[in-house]
VOLUM-935800 format. One record per residue: residue in one letter; x, y, z of N, C-alpha, C, O in turn. Coordinates in steps of 0.001 Angstrom, whole numbers, plus 500000, padded with zeros to 6 digits. Layout:
<recs>
aXYZXYZXYZXYZ;...
</recs>
This chain:
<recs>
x500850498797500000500000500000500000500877501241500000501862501345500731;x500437502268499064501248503446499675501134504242500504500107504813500872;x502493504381500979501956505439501980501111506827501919501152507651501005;x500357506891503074500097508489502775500716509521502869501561509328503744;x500797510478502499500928511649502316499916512806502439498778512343502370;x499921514168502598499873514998502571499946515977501666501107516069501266;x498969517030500980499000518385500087497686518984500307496663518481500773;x497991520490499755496689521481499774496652521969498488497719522152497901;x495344522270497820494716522188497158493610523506497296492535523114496842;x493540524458497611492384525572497401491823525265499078490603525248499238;x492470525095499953492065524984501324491874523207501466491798522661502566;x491841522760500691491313521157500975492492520598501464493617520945501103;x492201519595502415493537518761502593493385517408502010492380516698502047;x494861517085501313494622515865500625495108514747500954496308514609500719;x494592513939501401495300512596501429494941511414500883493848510851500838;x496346511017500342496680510001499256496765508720500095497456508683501113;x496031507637499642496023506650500257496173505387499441497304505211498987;x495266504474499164495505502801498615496178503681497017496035504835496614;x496640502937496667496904503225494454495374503142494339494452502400494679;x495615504441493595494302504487492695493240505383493436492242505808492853;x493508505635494715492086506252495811493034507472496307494124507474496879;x492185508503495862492096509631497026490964510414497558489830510503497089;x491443510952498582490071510953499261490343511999500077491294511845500844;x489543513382500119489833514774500599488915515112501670487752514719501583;x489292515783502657488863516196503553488889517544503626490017518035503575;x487994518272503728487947519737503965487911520586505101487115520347506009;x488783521669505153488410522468506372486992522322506593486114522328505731;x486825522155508192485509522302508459484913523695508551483755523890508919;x485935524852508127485745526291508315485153526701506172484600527621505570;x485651525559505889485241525527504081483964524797503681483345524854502619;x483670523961505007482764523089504400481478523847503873481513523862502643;x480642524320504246479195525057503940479249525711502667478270525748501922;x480333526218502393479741527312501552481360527227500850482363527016501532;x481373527482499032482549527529498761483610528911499343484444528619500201;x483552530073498952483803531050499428484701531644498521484275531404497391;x486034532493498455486753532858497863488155532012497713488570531449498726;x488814531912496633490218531119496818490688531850495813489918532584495195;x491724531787495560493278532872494876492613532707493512492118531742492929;x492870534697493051492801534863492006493881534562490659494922535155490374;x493134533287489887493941532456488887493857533071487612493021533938487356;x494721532639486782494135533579485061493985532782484426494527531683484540;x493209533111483579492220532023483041492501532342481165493178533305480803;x492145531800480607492453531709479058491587532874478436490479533161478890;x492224533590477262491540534692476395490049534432475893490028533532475053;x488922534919476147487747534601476000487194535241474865487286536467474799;x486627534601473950485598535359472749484055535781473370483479535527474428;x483903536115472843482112536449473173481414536569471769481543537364470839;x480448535219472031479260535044470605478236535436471191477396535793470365;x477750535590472688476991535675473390475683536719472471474504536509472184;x476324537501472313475111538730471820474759538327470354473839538985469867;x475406537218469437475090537686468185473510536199468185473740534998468326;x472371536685468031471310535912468281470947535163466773470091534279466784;x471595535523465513471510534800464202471808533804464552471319532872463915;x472903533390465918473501532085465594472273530963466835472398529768467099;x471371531786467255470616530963468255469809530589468242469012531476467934;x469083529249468466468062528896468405467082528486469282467474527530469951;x465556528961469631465171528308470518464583527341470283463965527191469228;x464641526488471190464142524748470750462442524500471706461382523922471465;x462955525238472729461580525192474207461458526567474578462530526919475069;x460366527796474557460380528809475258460053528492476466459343527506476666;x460498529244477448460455529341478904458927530538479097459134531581478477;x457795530515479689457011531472479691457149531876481451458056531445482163;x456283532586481819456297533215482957455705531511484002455933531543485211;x455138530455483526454652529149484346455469528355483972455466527333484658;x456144528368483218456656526718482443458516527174482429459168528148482053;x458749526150482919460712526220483088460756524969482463460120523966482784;x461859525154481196462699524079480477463864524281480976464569525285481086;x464049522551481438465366521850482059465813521326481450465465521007480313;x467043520985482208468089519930481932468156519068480170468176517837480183;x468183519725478917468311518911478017469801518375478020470770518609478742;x469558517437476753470288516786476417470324516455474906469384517024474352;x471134515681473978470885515672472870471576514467472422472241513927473306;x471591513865471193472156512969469982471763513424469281470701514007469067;x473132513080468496472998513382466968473315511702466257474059510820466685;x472279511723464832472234510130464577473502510262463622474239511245463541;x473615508884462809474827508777462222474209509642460508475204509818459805;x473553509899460149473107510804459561473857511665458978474322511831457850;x473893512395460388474729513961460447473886515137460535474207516279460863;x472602514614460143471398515321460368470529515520461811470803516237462774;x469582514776461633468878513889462692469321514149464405470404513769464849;x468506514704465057469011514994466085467951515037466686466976515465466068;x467751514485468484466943514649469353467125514865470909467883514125471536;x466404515917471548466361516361472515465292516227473531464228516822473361;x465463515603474414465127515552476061465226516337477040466157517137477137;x464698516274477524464546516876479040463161517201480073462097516591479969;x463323517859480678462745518112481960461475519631481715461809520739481294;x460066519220482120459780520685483025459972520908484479459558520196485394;x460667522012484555460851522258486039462466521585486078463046520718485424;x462726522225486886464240522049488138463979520488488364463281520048489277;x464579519781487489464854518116487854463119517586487833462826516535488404;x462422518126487375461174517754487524460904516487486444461840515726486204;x459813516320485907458903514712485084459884514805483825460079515955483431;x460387514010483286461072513838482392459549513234480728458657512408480921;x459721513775479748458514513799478693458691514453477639458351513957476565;x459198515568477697458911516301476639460412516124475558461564516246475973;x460020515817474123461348515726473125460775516324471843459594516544471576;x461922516549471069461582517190470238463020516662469265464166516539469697;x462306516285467152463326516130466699463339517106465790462317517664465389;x464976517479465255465719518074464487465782517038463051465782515807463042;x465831517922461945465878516595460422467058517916459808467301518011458605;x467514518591460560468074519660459707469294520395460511469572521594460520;x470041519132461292471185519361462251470801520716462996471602521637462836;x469733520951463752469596521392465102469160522826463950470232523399464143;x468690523430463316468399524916462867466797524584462985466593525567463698;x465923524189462903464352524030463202463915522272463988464286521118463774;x463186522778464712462507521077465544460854521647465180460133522528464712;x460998520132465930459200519552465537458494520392466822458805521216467681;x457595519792466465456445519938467618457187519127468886458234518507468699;x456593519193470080456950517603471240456270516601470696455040516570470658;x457012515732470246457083514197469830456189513147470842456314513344472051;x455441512223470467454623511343471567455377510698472299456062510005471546;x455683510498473439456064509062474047455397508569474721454299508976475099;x455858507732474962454583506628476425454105507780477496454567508884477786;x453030507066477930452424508013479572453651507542480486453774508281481464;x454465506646480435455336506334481836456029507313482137456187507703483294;x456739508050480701457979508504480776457806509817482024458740510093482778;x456938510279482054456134511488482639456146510990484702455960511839485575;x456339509872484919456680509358486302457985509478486522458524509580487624;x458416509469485640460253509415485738460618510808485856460192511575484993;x461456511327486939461652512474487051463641512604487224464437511764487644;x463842513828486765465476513993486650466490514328485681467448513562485572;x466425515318484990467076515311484122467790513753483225468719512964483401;x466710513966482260466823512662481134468193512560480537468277513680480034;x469159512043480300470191511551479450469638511026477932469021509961477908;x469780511508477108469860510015475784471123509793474925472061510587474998;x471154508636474048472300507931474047471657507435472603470488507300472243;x472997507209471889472090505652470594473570505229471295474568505913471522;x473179503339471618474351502674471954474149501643471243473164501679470505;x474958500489471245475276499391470171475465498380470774476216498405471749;x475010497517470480475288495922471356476356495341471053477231495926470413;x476462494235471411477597493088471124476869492651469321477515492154468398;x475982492887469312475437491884468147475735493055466930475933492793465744;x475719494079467397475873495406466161474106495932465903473683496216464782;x473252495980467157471885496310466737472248497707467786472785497716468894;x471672498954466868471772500091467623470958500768467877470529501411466919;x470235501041469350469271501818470191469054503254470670468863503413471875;x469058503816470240468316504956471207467794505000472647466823504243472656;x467929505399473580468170505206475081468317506130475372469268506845475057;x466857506564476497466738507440477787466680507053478849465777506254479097;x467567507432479872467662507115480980466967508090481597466913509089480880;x466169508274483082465950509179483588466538508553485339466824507420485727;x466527509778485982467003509908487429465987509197487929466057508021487572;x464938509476488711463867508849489463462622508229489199461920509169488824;x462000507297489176461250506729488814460151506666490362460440507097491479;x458881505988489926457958505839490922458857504957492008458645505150493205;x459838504014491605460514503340492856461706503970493290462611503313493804;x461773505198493120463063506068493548464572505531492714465736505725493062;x463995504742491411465380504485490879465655504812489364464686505255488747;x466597504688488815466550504896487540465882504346486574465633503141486567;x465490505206485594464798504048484688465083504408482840465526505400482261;x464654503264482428465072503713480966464017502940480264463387501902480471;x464090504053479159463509504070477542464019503184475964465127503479475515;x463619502692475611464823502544474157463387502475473188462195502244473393;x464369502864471857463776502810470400464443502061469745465657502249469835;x464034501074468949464798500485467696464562500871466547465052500181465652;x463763502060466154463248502556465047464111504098464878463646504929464098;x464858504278465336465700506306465194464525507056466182464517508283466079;x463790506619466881462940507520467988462032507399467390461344508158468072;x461096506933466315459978507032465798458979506496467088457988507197467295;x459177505305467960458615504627468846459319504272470202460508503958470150;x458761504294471245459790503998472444458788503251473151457560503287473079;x459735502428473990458959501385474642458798501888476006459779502561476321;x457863501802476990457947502334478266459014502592479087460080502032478833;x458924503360480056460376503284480672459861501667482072458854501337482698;x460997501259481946461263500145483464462478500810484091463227501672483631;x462475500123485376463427500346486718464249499454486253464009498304485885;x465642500271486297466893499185486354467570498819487742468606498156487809;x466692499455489156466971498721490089468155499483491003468702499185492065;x468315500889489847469743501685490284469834502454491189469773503470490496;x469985503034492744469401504303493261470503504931492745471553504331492510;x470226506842492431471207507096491695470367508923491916469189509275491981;x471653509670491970471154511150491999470937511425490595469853511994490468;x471598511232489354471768511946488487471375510483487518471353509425488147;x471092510441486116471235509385485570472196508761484970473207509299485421;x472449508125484383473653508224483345474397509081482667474596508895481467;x475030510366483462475847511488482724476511511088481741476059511680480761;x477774510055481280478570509718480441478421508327480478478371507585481459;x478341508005479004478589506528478713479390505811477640478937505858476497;x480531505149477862481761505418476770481975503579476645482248502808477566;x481711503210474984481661501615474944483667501471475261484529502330475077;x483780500275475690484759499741476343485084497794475507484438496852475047;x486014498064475689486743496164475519485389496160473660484314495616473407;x486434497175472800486054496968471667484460497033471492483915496565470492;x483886497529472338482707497470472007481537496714472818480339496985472892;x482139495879473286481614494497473943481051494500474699480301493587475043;x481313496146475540480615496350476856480668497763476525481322498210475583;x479395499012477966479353499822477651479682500396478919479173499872479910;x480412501341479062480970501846480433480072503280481216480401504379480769;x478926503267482397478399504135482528478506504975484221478074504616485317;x479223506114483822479259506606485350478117507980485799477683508858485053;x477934507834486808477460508871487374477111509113489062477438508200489820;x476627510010489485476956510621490948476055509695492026474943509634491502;x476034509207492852474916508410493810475388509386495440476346510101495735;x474517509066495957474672509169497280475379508255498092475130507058497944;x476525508738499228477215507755499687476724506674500321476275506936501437;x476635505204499887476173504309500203476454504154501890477498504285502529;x474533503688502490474981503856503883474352505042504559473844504898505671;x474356506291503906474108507469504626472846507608504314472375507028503335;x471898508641505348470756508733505510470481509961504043471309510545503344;x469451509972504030468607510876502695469376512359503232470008512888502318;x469424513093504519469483513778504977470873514325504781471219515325505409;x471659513740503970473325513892504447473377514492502577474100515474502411;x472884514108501687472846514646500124474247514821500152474795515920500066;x474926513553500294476761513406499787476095513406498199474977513602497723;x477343513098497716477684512734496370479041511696496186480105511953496750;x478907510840495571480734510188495021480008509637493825478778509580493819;x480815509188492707481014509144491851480959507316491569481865506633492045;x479936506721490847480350505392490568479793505027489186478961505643488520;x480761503318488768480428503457487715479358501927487413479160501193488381;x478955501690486529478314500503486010478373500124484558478450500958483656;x478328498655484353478452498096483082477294497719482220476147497632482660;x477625497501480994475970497040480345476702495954479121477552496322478310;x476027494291479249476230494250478179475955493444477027476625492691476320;x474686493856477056473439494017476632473076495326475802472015495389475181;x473998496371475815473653497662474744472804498424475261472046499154474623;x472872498295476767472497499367477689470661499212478339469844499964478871;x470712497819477907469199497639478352469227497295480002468279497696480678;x470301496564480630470445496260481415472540496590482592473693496521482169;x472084496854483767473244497274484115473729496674485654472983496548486625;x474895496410485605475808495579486881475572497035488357475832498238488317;x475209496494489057475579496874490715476279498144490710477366497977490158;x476089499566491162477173499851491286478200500252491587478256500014492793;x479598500985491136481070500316491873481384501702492136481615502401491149;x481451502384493615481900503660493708483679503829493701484532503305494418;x483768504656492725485006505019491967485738506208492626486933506450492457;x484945506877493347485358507971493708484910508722495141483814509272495245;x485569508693495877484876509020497070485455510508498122486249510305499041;x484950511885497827485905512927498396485098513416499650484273514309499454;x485297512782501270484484513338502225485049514867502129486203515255501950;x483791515628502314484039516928502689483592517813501134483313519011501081;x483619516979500119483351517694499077482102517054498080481354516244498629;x481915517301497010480080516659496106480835516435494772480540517301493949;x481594515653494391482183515715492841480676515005492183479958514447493012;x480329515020491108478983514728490630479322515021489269480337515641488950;x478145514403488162478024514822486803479571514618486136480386515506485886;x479731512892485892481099512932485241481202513172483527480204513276482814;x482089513212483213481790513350481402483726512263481033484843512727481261;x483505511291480631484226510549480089484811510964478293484116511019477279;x486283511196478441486684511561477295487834510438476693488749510257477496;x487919509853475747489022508849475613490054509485474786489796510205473821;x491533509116475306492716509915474588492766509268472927492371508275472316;x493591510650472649493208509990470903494152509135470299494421508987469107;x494696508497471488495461507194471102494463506586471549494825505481471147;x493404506360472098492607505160472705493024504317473909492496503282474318;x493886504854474303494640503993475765494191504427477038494490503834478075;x493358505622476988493350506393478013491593506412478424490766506508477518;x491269506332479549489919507369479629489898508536480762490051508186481932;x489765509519480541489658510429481396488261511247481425487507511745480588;x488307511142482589486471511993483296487202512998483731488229512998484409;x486556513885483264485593515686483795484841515410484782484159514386484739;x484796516346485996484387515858487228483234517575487458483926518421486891;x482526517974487750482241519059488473482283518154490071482002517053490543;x482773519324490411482820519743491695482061520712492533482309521896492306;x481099520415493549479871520618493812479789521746495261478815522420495598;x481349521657496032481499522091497112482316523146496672481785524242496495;x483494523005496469484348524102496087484081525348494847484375526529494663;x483484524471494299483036524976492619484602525467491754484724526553491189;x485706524393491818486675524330491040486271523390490387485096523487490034;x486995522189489983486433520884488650488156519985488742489310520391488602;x487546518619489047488740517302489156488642516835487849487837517206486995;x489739515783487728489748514802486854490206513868487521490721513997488632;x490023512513486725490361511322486671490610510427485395489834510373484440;x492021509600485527492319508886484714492131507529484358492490507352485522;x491864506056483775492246505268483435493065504255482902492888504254481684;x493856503415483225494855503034481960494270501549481240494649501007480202;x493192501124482227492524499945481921491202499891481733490508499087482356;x490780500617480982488996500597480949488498500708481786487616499919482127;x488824501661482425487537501804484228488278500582485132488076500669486343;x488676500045484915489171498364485587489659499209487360489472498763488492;x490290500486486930491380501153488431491297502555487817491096502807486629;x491493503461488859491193504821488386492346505657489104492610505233490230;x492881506455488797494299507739489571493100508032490887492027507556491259;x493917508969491231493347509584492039492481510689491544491921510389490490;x492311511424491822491198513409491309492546513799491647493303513619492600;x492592514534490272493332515973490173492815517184489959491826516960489261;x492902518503490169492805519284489645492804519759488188493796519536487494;x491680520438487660491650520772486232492187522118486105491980522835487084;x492645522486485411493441523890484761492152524691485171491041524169485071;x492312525857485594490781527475485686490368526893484386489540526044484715;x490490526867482970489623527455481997488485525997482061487423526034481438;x488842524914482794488127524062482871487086523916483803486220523066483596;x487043524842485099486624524840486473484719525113485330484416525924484455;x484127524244485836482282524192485424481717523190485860482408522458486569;x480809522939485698479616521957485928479224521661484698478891522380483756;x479312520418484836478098519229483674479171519412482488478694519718481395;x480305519288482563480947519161480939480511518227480341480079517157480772;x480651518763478877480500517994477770480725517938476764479967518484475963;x482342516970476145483291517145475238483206516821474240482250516047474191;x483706516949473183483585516488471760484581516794470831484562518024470792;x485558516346469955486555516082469441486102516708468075485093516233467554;x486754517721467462486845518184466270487935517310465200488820516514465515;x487444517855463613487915517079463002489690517291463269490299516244463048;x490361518179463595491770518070463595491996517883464999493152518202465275;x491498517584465753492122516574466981491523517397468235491307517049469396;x491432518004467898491256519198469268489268519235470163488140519101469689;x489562519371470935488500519135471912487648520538472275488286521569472484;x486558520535472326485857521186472842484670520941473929483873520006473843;x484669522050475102483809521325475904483193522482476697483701523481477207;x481868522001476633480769523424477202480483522829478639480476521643478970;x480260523909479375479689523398480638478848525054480955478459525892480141;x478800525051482298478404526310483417479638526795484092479941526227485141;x480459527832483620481387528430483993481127528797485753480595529799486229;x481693527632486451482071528401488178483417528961488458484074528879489496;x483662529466487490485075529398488294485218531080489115486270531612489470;x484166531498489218484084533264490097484501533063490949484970534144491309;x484759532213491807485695532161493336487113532126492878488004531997493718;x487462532259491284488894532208491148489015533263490118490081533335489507;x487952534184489818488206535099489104488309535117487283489096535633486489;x486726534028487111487194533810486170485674535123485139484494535185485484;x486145535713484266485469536671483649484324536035483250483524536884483645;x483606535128482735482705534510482257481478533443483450480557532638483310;x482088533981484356481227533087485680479842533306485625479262534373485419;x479169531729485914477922531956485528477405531380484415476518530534484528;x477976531827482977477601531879481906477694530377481239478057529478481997;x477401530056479927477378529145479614478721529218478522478838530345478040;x479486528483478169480763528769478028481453527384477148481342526229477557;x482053527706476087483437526069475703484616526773475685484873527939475387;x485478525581476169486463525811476166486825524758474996486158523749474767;x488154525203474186489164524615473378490319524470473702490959525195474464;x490857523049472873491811523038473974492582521313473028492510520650471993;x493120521380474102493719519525473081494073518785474638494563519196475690;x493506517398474120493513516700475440494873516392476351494857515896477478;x495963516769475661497305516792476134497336518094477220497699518061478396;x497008518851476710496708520320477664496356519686479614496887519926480698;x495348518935479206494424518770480387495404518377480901495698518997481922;x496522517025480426497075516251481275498173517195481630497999517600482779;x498936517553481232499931518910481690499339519848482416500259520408483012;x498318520348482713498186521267483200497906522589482710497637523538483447;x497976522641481366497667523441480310496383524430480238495364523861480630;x496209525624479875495180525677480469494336525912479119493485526798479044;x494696524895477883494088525118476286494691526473475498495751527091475591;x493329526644474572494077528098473876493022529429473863493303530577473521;x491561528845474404490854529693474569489210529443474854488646528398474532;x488624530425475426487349530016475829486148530792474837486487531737474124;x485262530487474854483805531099474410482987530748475116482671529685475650;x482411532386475082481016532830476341479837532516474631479711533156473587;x479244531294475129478204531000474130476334531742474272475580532017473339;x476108531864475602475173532734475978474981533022477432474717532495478513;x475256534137476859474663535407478798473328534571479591472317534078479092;x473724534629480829472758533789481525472017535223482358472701536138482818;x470767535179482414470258536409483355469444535709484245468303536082484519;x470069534532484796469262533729486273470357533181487047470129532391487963;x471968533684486627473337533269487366473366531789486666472867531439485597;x474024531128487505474386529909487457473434529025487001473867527967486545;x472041529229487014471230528088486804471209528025484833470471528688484103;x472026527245484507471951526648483044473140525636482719473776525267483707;x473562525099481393474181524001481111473510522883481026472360522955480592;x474187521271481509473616520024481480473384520250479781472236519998479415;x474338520692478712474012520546477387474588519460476975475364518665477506;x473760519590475232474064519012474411475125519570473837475413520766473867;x475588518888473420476879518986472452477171518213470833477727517115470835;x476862518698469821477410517682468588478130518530467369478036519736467144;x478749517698466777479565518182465912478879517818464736478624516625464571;x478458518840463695477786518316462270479217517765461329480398517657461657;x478694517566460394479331516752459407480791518070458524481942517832458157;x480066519209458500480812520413457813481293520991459089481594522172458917;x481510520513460537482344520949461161481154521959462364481334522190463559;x480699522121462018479675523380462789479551522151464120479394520933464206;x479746523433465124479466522710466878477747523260467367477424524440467235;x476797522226467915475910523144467950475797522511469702475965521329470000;x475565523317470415475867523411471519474090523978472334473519525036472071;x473660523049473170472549523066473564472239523763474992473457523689475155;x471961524122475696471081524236476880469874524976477469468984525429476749;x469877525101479070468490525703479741469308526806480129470397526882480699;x468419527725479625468622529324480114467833529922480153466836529683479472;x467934531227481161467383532204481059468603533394479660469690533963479769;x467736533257478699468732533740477888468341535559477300468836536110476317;x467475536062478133467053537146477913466299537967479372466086537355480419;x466027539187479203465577539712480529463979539308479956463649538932478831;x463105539548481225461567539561481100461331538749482344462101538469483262;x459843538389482102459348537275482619459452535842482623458638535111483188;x460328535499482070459514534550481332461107533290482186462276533672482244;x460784532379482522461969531099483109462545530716481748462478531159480602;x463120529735482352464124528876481657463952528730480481462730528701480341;x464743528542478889464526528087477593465417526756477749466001526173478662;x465167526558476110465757525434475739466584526225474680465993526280473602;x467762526834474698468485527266473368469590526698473046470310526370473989;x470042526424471730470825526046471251471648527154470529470980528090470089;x473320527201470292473827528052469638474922527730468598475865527130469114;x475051527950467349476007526913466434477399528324467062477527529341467743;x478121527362466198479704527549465643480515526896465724480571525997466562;x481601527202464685482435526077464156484308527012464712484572528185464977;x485180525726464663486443526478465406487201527303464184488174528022464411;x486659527121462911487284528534461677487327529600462288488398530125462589;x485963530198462630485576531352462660486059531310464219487067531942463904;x486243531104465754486633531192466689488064531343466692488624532233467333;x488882530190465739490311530636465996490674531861464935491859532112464715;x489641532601464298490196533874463636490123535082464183490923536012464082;x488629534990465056488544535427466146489502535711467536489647536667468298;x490187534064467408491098534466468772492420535191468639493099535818469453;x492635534792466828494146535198466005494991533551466478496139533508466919;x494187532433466274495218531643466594495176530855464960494573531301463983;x495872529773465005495779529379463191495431527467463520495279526695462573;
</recs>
């Protein structure tokens, strides 16, 4: 075993314990509330925020009705795209809507079963692939009538979905990231639970993962990966290096409101410890996606205002190349994608890359002053026009 050790971290104290586990303890003078920690510098920021040609709304928000938590796929198409989510703050999961024209006009809300409407939690969807090569469409949602997760699938591109059932999971969040593993064979799914053991009353968070393999109809027990007393890491986002040897999760961080990572060298099999992510990474709910010349992009909910970061709040990608992350790098630049006028409450987006390169980048905002709650907006752009913008080549 190794020994422990000792380091600080933004007030946290760290200690390193078994290979593979760390596990942080916080001032009990830090615990409640994040507070202020050293002003960091953060990467050169664009702002698309104001130009509204590039935005789309998918759900208006009126003065009764708040659109949550979407999410999105894009089919193999390049077209074809569909969106989930929530009315209300984590509320009934039901309402979708498809795209035939890579995210610039949607339908009406699309039918699904009466179940889906019991299931409450910000919905996930997915198209995943079996062992056999048959590929599904799959919504997961957070809570179900038995307090557990439950899921949806289509074998038709969403034309039809079969009720949602309980997979038996208790689980805060649903399936945030799900990344196929061992060639395909299996499908690798993590996300945030409550610390096994503790009462309703305690709303920990750690991080675990589960297998499917079956193509996501069905899922193994599951295996907490990550455990930081004193802090809420939650909402992982799994990115694989572009050699394929690697997997690394995007972590928000729920207490501090900085942002961890974690590595792989064996398919989820053993995990590093949480590190620290570079400022331009510090958000909630990332969600990455690989451009055609190698380079990564990833939107979340910019927290990083306890470290001084200009865009706090807002909904935001950063660019960057996955080598960056592991160095310490802090990429080559950020974009403020839309002004939030309700603070922090937005993100949990979609993310896809069209076929001609265009990023169209999804979430819930308050994206204007008035009355009126939460939207569903989406905003394109592609990294041409950003790196001419930034003057990079």
């Amino acid at each position: 075993m190794r020994t422990p050790s000792l380091l600080r971290w933004f007030g946290v104290t760290m200690l390193l314990a078994a290979p593979g586990l760390l596990t942080l303890a916080a001032d009990p003078a830090d615990a409640k509330a994040p507070g202020k920690g050293p002003r960091l510098t953060f990467p050169p920021t664009i702002d698309l925020s104001r130009d509204t040609t590039r935005q789309v709304v998918i759900a208006a928000g009126t003065a009764e009705v708040y659109q949550g938590h979407p999410t999105t796929v894009l089919l193999p198409d390049g077209r074809t795209m569909y969106c989930v989510w929530t009315y209300n703050h984590g509320g009934p999961c039901g309402p979708m809507k498809r795209s035939d024209d890579g995210g610039r006009t949607w339908s009406d809300l699309l039918p699904v079963p009466e179940s889906w409407a019991t299931v409450k939690n910000c919905p996930t969807v997915w198209r995943l692939v079996d062992p056999a090569g048959r590929a599904r469409l799959v919504v997961y949602g957070g809570q179900g009538p038995d307090g557990r997760m439950h899921q949806s699938h289509s074998l038709d591109d969403g034309r039809t979905w079969s009720p949602m059932v309980s997979l038996g999971l208790e689980c805060v969040m649903p399936f945030c990231t799900i990344e196929p593993i061992a060639g395909g064979k299996r499908l690798l799914g993590l996300t945030n639970i409550r610390r096994p053991g503790e009462t309703k009353e305690v709303r920990s968070n750690v991080i675990a993962q589960s297998e499917s393999t079956d193509g996501g109809l069905t899922w193994t027990p599951f295996r907490v990966i990550l455990d930081l007393p004193g802090l809420k890491p939650c909402e992982p986002w799994i990115v694989r290096s572009p050699d394929g040897r690697q997997l690394l999760v995007l972590l928000r961080e729920n207490q501090k409101r900085a942002a961890l990572y974690l590595t792989s060298e064996d398919e989820g099999r053993t995990w590093s410890g949480a590190k620290p992510l570079p400022p331009g990474l510090y958000g909630d709910r990332h969600v990455a996606r690989y451009t055609s010349d190698g380079r990564l992009v990833v939107c979340m909910r910019d927290t990083g205002g306890n470290y001084g970061s200009p865009t706090s709040t807002h909904f935001i990608a950063w660019v960057g190349r996955y080598e960056d992350i592991l160095a310490g790098r802090d990429g080559q630049y950020r974009v403020k994608l839309l002004h939030s006028y309700k603070g922090g409450d937005n993100g949990y987006p979609g993310l896809e890359v069209l076929p001609d390169g265009t990023l169209v980048a999804t979430t819930y905002i308050k994206y204007r002053e008035g009355p009126e709650k939460n939207s569903l907006v989406s905003t394109r752009f592609n990294l041409t026009e950003t790196d001419r913008l930034a003057g990079k080549r």
